[in-house]
N, C-alpha and C positions, 0 to 999 in steps of 0.2 A: 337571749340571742344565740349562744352556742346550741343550747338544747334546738333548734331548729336546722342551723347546721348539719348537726348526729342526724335528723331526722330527714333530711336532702339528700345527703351523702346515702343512708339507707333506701331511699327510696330510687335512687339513681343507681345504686347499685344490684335492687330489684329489678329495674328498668333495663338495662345491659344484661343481666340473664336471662329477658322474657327476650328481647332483642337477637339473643343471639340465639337461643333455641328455637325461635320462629325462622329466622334466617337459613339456621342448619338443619330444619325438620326432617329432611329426609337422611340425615348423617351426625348424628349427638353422639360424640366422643365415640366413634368405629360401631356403633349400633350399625344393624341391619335397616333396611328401610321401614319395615313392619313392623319393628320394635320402638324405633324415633318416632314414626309417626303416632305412635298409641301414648307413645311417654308426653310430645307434647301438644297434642289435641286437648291434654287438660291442664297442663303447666301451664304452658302460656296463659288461658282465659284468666287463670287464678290467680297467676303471679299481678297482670293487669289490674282486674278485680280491686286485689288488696293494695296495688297504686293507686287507684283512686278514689280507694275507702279512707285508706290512712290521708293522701294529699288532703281529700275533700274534708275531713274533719280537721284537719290539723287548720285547715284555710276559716271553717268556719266557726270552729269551737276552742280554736288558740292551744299550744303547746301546754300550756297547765292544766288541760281538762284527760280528762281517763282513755277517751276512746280512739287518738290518735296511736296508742299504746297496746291498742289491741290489732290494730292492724299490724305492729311489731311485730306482737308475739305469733301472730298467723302465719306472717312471711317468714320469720327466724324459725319456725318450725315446719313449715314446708321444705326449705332447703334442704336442709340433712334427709328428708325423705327423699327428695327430688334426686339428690346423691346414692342412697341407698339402693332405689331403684337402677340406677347406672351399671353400678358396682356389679349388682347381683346379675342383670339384663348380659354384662361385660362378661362376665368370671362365671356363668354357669353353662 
């Protein structure tokens, strides 16, 4: 039951960043219009996407199978890019 928990709270917290870069599209963290809108024309779909890759299998293949775990690793490894992108977009 907890491991479902970890897996709600992650996908909810997925959920509030696709949310909020869709919302802010034209202004992500003092980007320019041209720069936000490039950054989340593909965040968002992706962030989405892997909510309802990871939800959909965790829903059908239950918390003890493999492939709700790949959805994980897609979205934990998108972020730090998503950020990295900022960074550089911000600071160059």
């Amino acid at each position: 039951m907890a491991i479902i928990i970890l897996y709600v709270m992650f996908l909810m917290i997925l959920g509030f960043i696709a949310a909020y870069l869709w919302l802010n599209r034209n202004n992500v963290f003092g980007l320019d219009m041209a720069q936000s809108r490039r950054l989340t024309k593909w965040t968002v779909p992706f962030l989405v996407v892997d909510i309802i890759f990871t939800a959909g299998t965790l829903w059908i293949k239950g918390p003890d199978n493999f492939l709700p775990v790949i959805g994980l690793i897609v979205g934990g490894l998108v972020l730090p890019v998503i950020g990295l992108i900022i960074v550089q977009e911000t600071f160059d």
